[in-house]
C-alpha positions as CSV (number, residue, x, y, z in Angstrom):
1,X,198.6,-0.9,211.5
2,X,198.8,2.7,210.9
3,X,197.9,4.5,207.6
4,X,201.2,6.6,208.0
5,X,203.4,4.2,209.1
6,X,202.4,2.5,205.3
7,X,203.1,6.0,204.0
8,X,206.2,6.4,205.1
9,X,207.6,2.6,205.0
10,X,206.8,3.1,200.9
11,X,208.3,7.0,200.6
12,X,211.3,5.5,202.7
13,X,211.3,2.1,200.4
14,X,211.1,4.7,197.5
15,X,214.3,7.0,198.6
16,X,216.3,3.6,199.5
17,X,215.7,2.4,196.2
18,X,216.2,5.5,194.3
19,X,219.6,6.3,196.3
20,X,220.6,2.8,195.4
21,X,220.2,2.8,191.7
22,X,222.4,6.4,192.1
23,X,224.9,4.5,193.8
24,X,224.8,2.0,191.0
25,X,225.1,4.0,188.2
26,X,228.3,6.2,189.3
27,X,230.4,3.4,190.0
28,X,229.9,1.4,186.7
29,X,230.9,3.3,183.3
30,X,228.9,5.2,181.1
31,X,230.6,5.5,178.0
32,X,233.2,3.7,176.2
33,X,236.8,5.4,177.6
34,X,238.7,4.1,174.2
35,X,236.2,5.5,171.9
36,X,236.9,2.3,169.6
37,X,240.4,2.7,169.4
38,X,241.4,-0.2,171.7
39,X,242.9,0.1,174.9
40,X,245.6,1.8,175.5
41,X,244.5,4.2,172.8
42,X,241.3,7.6,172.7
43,X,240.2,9.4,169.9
44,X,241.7,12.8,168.7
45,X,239.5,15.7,167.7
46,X,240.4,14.8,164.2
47,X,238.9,11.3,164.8
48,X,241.9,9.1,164.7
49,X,243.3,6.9,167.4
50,X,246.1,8.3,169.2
51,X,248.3,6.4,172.3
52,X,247.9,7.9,175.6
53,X,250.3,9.5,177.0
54,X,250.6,11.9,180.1
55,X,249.3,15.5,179.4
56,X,249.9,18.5,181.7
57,X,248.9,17.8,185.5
58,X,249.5,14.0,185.6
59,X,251.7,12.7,188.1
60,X,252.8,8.5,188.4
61,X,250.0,6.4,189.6
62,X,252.5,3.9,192.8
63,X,251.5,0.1,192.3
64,X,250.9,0.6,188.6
65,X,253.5,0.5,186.2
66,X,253.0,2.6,182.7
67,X,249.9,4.5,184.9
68,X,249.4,7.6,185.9
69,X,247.0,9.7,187.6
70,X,245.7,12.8,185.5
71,X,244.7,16.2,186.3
72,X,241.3,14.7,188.1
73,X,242.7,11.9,189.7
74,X,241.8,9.3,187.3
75,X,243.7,6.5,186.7
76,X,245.3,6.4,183.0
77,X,247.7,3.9,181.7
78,X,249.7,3.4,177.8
79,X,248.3,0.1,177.3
């Protein structure tokens, strides 16, 4: 076999694996989206739990009742 051809099959092994684990991590959560609150519920800039409501942008998520879709597109329901 050829020196480069095991050169690149482990930099090609090495990208596959590295694009994988990015693919990995941005579709699970990184953070906890209730803050401890509970669900249905986020933390305040004062620190208490407050029920989540639409703010300015959102518009009704179809196929979800009590969703809606915020300013970003993601997905937010009251409980």
């Amino acid at each position: 076999m050829n020196t480069r051809a095991l050169c690149f099959a482990g930099v090609f092994r090495l990208i596959a694996m590295v694009g994988l684990l990015f693919v990995a991590t941005s579709f699970t959560s990184v953070s906890n989206a209730a803050q401890g609150c509970g669900f249905g519920y986020h933390q305040s800039i004062y620190g208490g739990c407050i029920l989540n409501h639409p703010g300015p942008g959102a518009r009704p998520a179809p196929y979800h009742p009590g969703c809606w879709r915020n300013a970003w597109g993601q997905l937010r329901c009251y409980r």
